[in-house]
Backbone of each chain as ProteinMPNN parsed JSONL, in Angstrom:
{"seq_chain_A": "XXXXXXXXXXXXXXXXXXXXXXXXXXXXXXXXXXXXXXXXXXXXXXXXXXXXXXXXXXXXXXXXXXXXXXXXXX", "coords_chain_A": {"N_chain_A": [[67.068, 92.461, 125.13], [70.251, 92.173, 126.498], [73.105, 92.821, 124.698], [76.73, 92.591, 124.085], [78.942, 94.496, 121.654], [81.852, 94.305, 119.824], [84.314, 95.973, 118.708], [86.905, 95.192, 116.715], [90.562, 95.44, 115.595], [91.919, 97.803, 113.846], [89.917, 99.718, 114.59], [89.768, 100.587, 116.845], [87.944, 100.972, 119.544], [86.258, 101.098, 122.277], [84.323, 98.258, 123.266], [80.89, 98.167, 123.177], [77.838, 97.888, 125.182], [74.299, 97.005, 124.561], [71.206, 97.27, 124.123], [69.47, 94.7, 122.051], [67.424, 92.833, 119.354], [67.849, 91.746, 117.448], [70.334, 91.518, 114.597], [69.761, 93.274, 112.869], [68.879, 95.181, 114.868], [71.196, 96.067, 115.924], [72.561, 97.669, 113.615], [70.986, 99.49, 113.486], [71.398, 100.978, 115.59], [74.409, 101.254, 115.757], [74.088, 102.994, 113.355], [73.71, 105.836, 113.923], [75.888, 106.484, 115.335], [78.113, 108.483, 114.667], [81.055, 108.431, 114.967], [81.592, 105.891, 113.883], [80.692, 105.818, 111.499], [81.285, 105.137, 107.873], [82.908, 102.887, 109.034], [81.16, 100.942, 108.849], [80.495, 100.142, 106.415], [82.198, 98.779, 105.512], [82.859, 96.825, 106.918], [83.067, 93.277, 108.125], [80.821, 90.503, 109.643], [80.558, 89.596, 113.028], [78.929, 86.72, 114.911], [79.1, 85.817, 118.114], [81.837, 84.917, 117.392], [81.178, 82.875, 114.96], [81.077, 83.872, 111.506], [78.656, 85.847, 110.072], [75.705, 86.931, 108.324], [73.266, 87.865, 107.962], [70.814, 90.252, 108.18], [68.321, 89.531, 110.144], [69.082, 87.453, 112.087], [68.603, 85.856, 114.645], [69.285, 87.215, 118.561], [70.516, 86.627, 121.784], [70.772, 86.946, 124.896], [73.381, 88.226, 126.382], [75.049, 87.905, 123.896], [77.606, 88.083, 121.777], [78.823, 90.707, 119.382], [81.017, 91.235, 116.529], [82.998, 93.674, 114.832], [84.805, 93.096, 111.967], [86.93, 94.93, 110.428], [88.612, 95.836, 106.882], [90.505, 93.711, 105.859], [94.812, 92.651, 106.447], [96.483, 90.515, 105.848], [99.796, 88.724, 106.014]], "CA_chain_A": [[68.102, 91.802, 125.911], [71.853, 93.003, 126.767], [74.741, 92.466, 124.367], [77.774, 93.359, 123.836], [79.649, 94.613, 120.606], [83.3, 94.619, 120.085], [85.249, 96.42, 117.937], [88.677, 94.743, 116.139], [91.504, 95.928, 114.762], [91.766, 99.225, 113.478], [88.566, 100.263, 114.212], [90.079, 101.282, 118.04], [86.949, 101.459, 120.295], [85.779, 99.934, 123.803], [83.32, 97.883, 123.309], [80.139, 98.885, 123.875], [77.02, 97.32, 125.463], [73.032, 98.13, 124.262], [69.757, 95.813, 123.944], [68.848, 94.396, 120.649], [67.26, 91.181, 119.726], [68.288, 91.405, 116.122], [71.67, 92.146, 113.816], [68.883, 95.198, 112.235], [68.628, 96.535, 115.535], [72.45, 96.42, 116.191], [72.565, 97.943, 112.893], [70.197, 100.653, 113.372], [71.974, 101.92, 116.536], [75.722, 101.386, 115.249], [74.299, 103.678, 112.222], [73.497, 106.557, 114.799], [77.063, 106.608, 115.9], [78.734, 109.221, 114.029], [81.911, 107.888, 115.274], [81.507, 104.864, 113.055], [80.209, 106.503, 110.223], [82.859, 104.959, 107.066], [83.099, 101.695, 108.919], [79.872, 99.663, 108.381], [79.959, 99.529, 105.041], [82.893, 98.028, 105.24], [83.485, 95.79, 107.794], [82.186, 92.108, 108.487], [80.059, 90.852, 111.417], [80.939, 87.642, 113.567], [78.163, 86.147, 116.245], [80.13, 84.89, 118.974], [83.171, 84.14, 116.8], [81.153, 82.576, 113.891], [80.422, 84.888, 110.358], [76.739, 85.988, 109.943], [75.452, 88.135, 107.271], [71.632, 87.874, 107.59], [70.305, 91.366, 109.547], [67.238, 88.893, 110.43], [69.942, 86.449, 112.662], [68.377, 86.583, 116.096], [69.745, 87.919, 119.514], [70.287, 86.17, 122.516], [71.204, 87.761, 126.146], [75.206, 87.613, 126.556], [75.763, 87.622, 122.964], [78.84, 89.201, 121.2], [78.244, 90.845, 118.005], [82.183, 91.915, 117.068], [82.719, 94.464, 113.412], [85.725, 92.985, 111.318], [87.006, 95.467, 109.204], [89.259, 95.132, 106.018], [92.109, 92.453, 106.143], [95.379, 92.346, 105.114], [97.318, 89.528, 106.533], [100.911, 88.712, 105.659]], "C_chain_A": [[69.46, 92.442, 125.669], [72.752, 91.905, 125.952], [75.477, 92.969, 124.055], [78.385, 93.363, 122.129], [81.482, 94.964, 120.645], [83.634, 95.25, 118.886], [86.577, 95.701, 117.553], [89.715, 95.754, 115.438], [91.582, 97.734, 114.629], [90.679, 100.084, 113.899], [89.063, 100.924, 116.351], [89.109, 101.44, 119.117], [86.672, 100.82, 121.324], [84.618, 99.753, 123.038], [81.93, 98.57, 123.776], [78.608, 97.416, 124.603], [75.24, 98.232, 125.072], [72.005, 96.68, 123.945], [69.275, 95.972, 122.473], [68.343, 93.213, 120.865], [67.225, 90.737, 118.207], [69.31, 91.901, 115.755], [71.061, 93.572, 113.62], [68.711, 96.121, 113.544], [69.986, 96.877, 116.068], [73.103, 97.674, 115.289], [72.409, 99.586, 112.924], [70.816, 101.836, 114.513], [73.53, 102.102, 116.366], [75.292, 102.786, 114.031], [74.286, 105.101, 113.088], [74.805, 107.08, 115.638], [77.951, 107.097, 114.566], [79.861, 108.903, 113.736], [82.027, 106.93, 114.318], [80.773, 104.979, 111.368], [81.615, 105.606, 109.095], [82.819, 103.785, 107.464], [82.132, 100.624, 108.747], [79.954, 99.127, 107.436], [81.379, 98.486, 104.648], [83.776, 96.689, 105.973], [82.235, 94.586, 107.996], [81.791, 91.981, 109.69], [80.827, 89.457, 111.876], [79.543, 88.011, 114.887], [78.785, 84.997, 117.134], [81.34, 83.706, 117.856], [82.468, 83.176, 115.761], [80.658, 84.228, 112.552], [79.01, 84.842, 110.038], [77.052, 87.118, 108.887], [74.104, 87.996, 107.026], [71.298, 88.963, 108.652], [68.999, 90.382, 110.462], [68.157, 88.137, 111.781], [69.267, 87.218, 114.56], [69.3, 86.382, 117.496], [69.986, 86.742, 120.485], [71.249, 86.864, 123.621], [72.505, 87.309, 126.11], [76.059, 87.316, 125.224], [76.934, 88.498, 122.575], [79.089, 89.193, 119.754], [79.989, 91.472, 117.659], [81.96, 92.19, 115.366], [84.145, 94.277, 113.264], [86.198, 93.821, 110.516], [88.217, 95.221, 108.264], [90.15, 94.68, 106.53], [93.431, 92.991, 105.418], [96.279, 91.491, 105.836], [99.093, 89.612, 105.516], [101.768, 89.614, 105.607]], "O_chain_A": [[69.683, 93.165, 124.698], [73.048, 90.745, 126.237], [75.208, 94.073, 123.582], [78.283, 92.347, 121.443], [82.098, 95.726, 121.39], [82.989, 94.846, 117.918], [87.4, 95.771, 118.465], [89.403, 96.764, 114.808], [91.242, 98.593, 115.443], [90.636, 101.233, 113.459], [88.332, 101.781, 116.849], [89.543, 102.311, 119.871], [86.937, 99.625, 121.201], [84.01, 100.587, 122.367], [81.912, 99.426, 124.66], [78.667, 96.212, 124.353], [74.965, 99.425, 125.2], [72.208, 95.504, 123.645], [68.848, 96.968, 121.888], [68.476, 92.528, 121.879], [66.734, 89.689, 117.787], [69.606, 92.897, 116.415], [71.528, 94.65, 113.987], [68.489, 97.331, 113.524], [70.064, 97.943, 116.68], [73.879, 98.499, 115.771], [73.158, 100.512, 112.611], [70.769, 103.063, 114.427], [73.981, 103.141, 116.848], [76.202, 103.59, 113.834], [75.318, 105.664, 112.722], [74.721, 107.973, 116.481], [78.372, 106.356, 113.677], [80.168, 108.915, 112.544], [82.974, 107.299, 113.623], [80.518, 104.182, 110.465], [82.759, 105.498, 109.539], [82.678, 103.039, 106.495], [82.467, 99.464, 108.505], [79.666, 97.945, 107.248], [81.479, 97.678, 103.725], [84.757, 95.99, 105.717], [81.015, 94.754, 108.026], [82.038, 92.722, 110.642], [81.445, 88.603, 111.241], [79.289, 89.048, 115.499], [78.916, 83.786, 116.955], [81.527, 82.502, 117.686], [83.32, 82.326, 115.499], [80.078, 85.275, 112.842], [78.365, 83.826, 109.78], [78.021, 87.84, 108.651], [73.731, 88.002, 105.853], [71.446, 88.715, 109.848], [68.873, 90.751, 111.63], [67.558, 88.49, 112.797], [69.377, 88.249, 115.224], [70.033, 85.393, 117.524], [69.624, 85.677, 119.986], [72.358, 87.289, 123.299], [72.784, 86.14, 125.842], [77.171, 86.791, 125.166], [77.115, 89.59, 123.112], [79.417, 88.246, 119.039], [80.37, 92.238, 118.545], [81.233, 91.509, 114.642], [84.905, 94.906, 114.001], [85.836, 93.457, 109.397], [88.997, 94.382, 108.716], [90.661, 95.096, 107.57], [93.45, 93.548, 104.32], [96.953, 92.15, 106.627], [99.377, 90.39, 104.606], [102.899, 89.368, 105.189]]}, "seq_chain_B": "XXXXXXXXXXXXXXXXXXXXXXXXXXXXXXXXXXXXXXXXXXXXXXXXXXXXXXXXXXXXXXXXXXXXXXXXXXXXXXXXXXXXXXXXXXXXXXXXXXXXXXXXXXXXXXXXXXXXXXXXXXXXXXXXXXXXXXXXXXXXXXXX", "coords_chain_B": {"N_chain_B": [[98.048, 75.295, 112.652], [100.913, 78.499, 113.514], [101.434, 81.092, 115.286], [103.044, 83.891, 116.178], [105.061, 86.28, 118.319], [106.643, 88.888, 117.057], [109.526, 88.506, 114.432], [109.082, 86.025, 112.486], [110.618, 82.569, 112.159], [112.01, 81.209, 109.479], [113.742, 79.399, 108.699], [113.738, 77.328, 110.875], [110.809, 76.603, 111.132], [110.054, 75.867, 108.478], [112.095, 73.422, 108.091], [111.254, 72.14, 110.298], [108.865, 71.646, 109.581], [108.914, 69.87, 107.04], [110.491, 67.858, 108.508], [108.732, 66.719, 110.092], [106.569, 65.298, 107.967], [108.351, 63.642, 107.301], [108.086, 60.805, 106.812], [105.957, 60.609, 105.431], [104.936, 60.07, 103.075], [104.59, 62.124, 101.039], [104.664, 63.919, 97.885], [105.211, 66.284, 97.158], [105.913, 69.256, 98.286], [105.43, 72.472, 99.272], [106.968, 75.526, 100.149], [105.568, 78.918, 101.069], [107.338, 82.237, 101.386], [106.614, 84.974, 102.66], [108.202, 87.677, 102.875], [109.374, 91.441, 104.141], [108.911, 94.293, 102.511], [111.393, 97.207, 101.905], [109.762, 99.682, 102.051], [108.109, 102.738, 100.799], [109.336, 103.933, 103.083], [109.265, 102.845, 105.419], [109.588, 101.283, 108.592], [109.001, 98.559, 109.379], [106.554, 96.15, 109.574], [103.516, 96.119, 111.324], [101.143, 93.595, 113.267], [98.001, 93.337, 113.968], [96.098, 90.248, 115.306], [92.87, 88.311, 115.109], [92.298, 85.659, 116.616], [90.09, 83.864, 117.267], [88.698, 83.556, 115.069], [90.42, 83.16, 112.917], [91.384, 80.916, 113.345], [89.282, 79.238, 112.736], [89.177, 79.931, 110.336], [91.77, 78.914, 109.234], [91.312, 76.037, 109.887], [88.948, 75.502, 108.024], [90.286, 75.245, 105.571], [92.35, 73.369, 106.138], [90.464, 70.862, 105.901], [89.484, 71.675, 103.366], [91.894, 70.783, 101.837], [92.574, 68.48, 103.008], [90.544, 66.529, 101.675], [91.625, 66.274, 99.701], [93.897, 64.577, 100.026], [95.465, 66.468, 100.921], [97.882, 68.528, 103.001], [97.679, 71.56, 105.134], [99.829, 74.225, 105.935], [100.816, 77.011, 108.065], [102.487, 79.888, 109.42], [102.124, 82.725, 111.164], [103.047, 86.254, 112.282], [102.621, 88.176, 115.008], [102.015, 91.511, 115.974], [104.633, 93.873, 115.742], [107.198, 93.897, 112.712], [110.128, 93.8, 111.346], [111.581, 95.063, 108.707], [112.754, 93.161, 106.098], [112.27, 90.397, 107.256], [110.464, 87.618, 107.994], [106.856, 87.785, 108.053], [104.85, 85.914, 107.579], [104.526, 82.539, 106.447], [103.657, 79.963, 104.96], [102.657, 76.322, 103.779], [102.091, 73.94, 101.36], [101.627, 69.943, 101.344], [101.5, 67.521, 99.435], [100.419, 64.252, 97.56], [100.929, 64.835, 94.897], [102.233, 66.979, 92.692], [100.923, 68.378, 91.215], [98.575, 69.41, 92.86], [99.406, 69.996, 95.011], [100.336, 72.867, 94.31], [98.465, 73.748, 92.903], [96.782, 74.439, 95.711], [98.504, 75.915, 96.937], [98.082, 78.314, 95.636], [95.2, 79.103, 96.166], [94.78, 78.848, 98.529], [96.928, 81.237, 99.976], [96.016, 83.072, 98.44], [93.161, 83.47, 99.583], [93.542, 83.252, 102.264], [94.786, 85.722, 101.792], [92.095, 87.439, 101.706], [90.571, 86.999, 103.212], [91.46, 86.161, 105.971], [91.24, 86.84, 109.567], [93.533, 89.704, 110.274], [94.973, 92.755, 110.335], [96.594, 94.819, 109.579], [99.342, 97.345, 109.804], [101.713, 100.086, 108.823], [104.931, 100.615, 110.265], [105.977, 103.657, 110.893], [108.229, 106.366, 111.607], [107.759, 106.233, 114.254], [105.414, 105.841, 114.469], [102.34, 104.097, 114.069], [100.569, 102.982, 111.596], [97.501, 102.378, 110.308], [97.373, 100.382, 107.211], [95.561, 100.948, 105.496], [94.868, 101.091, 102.782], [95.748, 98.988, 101.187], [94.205, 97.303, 102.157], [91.61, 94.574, 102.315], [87.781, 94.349, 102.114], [86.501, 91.917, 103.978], [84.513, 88.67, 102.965], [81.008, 89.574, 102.856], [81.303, 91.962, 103.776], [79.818, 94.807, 105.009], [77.419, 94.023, 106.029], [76.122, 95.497, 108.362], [75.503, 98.051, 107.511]], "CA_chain_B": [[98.284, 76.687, 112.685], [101.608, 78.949, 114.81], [101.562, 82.333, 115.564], [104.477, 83.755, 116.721], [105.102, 87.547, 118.555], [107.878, 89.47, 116.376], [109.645, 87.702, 112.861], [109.371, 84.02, 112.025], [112.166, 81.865, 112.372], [111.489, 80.477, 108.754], [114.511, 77.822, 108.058], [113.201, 76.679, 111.536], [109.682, 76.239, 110.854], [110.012, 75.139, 107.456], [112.477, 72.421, 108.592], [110.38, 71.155, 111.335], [107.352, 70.864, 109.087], [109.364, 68.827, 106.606], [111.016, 66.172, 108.947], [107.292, 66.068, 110.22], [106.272, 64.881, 107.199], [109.403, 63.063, 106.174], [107.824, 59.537, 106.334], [104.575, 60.682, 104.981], [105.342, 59.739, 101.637], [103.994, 63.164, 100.294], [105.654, 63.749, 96.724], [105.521, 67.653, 96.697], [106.223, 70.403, 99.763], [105.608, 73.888, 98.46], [106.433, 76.633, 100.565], [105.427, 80.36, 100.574], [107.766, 83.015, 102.097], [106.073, 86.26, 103.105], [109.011, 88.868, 103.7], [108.507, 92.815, 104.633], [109.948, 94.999, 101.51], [111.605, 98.089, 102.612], [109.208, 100.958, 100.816], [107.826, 104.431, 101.218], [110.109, 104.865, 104.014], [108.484, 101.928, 106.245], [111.049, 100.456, 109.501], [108.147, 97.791, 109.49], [105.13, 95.988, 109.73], [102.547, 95.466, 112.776], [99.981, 93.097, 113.113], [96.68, 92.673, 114.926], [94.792, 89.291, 114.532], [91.987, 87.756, 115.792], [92.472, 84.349, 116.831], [88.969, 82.809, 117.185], [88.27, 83.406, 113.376], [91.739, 82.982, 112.14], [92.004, 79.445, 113.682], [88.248, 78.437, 112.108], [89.51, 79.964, 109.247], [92.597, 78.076, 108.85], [90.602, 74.798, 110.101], [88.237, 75.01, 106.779], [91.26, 74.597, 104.919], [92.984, 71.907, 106.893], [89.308, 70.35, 105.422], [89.686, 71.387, 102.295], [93.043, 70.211, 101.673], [92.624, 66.921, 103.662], [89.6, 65.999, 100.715], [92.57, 66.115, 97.941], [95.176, 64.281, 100.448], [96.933, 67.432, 100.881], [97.866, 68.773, 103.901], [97.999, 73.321, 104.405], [100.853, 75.0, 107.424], [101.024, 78.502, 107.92], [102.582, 80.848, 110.662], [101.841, 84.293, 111.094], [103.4, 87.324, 113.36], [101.38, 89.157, 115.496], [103.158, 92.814, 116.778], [106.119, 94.354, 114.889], [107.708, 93.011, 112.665], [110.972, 95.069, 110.491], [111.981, 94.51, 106.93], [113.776, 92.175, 105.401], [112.116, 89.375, 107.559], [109.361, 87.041, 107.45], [105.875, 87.421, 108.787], [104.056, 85.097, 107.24], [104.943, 81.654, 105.718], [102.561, 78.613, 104.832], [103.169, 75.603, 103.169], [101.387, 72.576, 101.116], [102.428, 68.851, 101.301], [100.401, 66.512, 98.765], [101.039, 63.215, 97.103], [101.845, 64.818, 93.754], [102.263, 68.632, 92.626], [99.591, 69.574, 91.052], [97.249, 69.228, 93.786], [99.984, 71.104, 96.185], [100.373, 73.915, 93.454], [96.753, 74.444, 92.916], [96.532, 74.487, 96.134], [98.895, 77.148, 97.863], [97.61, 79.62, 95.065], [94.041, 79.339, 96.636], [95.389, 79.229, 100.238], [97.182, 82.159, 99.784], [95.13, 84.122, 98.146], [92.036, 83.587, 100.164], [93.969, 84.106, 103.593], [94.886, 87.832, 101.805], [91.044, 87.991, 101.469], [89.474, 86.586, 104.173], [92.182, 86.078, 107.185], [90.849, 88.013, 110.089], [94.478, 89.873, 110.465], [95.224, 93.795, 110.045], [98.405, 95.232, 109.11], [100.022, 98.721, 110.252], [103.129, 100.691, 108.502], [105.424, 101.087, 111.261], [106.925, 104.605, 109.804], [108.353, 107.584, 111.726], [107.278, 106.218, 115.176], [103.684, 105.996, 114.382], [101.545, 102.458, 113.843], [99.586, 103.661, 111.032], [96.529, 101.028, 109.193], [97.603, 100.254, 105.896], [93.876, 100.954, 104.6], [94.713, 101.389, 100.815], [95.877, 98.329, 101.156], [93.253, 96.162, 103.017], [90.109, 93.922, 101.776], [86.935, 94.102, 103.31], [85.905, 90.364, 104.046], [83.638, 88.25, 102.516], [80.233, 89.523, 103.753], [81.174, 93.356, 104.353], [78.548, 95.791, 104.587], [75.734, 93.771, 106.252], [75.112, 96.075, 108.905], [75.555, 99.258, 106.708]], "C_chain_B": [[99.724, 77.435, 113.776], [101.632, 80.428, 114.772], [102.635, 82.358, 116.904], [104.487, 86.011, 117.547], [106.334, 87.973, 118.13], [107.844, 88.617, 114.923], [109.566, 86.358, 113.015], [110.138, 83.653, 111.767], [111.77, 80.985, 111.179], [112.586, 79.173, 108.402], [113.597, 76.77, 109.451], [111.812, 75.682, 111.838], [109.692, 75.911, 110.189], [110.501, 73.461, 107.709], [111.63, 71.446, 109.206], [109.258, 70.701, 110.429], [107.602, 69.682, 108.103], [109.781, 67.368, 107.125], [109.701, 66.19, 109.536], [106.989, 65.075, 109.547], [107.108, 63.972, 106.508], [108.97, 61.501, 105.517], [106.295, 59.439, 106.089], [104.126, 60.535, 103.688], [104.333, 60.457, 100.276], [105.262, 63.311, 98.918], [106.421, 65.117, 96.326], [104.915, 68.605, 98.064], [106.337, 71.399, 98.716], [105.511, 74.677, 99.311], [106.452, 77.721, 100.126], [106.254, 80.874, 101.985], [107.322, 84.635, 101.849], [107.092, 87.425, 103.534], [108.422, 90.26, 103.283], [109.54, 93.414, 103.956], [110.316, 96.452, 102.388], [110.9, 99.245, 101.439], [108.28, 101.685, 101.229], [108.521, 104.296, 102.529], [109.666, 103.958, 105.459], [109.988, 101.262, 107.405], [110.344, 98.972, 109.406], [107.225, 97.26, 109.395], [104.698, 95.929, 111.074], [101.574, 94.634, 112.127], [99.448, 93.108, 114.18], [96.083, 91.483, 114.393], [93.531, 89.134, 116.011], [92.096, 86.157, 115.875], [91.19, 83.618, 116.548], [88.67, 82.353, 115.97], [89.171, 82.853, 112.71], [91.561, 81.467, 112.387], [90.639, 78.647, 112.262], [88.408, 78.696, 110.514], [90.33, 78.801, 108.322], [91.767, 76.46, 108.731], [89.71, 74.825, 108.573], [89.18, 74.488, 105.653], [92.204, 73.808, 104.988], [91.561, 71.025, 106.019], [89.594, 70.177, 103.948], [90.777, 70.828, 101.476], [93.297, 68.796, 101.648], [91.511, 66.03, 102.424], [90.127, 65.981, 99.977], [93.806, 65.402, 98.855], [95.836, 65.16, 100.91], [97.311, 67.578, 102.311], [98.328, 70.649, 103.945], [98.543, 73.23, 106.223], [100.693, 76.418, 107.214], [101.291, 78.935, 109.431], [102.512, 82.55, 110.501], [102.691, 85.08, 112.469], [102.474, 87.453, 113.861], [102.766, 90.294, 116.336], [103.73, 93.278, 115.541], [106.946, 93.864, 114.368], [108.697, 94.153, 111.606], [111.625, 94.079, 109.222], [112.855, 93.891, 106.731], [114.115, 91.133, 106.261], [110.573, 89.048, 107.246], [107.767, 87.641, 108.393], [104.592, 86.824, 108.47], [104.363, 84.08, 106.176], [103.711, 80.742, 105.589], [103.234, 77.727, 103.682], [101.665, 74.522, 102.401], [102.08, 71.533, 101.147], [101.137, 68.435, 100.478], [101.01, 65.369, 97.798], [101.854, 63.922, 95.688], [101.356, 66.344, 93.517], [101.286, 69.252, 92.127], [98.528, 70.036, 91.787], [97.857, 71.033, 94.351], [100.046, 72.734, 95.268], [98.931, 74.837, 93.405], [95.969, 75.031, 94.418], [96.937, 75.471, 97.148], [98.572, 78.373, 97.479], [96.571, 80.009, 95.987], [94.306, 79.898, 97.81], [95.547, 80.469, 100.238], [96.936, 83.464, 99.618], [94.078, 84.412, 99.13], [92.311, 83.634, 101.829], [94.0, 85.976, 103.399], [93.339, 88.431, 102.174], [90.189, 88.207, 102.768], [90.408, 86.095, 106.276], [92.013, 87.021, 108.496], [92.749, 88.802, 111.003], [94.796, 91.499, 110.037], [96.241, 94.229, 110.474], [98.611, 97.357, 109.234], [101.077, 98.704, 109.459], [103.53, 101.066, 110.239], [106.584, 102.304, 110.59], [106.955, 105.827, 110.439], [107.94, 107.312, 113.381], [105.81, 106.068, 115.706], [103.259, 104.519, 113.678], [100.171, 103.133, 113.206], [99.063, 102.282, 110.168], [97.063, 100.927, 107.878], [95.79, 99.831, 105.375], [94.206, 101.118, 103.126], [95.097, 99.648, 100.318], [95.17, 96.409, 101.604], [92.233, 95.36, 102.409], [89.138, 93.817, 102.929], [86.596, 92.737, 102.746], [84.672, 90.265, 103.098], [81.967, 88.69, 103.076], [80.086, 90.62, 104.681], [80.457, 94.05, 104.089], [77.472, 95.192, 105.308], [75.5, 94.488, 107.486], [75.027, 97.479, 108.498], [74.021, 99.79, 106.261]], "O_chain_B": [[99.696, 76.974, 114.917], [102.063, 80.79, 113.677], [102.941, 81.652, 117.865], [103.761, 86.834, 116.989], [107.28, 87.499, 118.759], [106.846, 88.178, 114.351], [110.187, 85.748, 113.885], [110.774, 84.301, 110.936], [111.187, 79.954, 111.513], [112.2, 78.12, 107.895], [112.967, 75.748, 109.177], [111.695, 74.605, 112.423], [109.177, 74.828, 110.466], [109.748, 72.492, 107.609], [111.342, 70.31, 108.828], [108.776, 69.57, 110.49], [106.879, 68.685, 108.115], [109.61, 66.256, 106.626], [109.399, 65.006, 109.389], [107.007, 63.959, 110.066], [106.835, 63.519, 105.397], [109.242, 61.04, 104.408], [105.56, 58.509, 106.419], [103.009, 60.869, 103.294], [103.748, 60.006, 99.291], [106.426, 62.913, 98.978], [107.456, 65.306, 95.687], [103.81, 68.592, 98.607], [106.994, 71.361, 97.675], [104.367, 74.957, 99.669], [107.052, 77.982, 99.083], [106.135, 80.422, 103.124], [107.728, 85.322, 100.911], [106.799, 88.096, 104.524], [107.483, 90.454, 102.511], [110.719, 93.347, 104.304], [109.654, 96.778, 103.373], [111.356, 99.558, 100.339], [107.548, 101.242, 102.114], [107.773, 104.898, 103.299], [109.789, 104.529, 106.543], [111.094, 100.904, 106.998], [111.176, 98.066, 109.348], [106.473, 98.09, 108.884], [105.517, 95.689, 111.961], [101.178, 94.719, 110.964], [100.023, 92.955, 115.258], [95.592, 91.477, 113.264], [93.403, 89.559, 117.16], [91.88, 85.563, 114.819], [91.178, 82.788, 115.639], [88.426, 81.184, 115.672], [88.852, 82.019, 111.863], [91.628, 80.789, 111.362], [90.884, 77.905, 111.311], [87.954, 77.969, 109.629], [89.99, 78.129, 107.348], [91.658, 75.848, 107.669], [90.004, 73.82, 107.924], [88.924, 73.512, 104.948], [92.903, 73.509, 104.02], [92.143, 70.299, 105.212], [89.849, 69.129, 103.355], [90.477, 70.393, 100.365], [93.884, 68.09, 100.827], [91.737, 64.824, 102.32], [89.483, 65.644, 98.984], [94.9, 65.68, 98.365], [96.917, 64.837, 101.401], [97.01, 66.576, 102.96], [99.087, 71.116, 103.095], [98.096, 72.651, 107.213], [100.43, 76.873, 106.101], [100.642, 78.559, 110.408], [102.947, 83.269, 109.602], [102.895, 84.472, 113.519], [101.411, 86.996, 113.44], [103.823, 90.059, 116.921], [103.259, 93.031, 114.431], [107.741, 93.246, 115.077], [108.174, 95.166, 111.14], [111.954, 92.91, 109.02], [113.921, 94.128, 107.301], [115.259, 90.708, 106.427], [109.741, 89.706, 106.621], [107.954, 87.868, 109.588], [103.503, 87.131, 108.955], [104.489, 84.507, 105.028], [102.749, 81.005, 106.311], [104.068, 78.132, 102.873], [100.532, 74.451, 102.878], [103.284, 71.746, 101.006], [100.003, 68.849, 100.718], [102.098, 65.604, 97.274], [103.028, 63.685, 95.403], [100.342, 66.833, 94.017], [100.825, 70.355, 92.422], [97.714, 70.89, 91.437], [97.456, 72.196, 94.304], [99.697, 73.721, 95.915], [98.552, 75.969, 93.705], [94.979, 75.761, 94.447], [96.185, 75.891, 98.027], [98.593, 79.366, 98.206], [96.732, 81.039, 96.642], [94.153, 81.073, 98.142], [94.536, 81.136, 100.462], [97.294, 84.503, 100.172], [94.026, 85.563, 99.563], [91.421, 84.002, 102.595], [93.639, 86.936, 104.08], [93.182, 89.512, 102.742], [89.473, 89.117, 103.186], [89.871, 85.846, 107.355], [92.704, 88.039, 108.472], [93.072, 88.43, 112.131], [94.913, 91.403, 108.815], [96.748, 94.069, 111.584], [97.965, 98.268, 108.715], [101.582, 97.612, 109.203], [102.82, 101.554, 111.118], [107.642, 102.058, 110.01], [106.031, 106.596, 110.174], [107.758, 108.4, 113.929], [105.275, 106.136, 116.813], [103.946, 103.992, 112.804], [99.178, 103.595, 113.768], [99.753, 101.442, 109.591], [97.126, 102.095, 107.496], [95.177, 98.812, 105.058], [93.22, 101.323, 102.418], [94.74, 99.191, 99.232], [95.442, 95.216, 101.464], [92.0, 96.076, 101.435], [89.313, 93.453, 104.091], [86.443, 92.415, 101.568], [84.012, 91.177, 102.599], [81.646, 87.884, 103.95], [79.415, 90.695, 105.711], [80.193, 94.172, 102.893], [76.433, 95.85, 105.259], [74.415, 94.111, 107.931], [74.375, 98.175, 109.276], [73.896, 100.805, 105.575]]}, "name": "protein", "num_of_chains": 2, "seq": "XXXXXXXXXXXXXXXXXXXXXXXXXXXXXXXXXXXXXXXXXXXXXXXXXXXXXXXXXXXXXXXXXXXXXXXXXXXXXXXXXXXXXXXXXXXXXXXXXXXXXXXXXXXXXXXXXXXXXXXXXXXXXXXXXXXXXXXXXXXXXXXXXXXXXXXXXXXXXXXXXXXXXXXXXXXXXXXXXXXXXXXXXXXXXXXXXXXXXXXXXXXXXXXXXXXXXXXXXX"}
């Protein structure tokens, strides 16, 4: 099924769109992107605007998987 | 929660949150002022946030606060913001100080950690990440 990923902050990128039906297969094709190489390991996930951290967390059509990376507020 | 575009008007906001509270017969107001030092050569800060997270963020600690009486404020910039103003204040109100004390440390801290909010040097014309300076969130790395 089709969802979308966003990019935040620093990380500069259009969104992209690609079919998964797990975080591991979002995973597996974000790792494949050279481009993003450096930021995985360090950025958090959100599923539609809540925090996930289980690769198992399943998919659903229209979702939005978005890659937080480090903070620094204030 | 207020987010604001540019510096924070802090006597303003502070003020207001006090006569809010004036007949709330809290015992201890503690705020924090966030100003932008002038160093390595910086005109500024930027910010990017994310709202959706930031708010649910803040909201857990409106929670946690509200389970000790307390009550937690905070405003943030978003954009450009130049030195030797604010862009980020927060406050505690709670019946008696130790609560509010114990309690703006945490705040505080765990916005630096976990606030979805990223910060730029504005230096030379260029909006550069302050990465040496950043934390990855709680929960970074899981699709690595």
């Amino acid at each position: 099924m089709m969802i979308k990923v966003e990019f935040l902050g620093p990380i500069a990128r259009e969104p992209m769109e690609m079919e998964a039906t797990t975080l591991a297969e979002v995973s597996a094709k974000l790792k494949a992107d050279e481009r993003l190489a450096g930021w995985l390991e360090k950025c958090a996930v959100a599923l539609n605007d809540t925090m996930v951290t289980d690769l198992t967390t399943p998919l659903q059509a229209g979702d939005r998987v978005s890659l937080l990376p480090p903070v620094c507020g204030g | 929660m207020e987010l604001y575009h540019g510096c924070l008007d802090t006597k303003e906001i502070f003020g207001r949150w006090l006569d809010e509270q004036s007949d709330s017969n809290y015992g201890a107001y503690i705020p924090f002022v966030g100003t932008i030092r002038a160093e390595d050569g910086i005109e500024g800060l930027s910010f990017d946030i994310y709202e959706p997270i930031l708010q649910q963020w803040f909201e857990e600690w409106v929670a946690r606060a509200k389970a000790q009486g307390a009550i937690v404020k905070m405003a943030h910039a978003i954009g450009d913001v130049p030195v030797h103003t604010s862009s980020y204040i927060s406050a505690v109100f709670s019946p008696k100080r130790r609560v509010a004390l114990e309690l703006i440390d945490a705040f505080v801290e765990d916005f630096k950690a976990n606030a979805p909010i990223w910060k730029y040097d504005l230096k030379g014309g260029k909006r550069l990440y302050a990465e040496d300076r950043s934390t990855p969130m709680d929960g970074a790395g899981v699709l690595a």
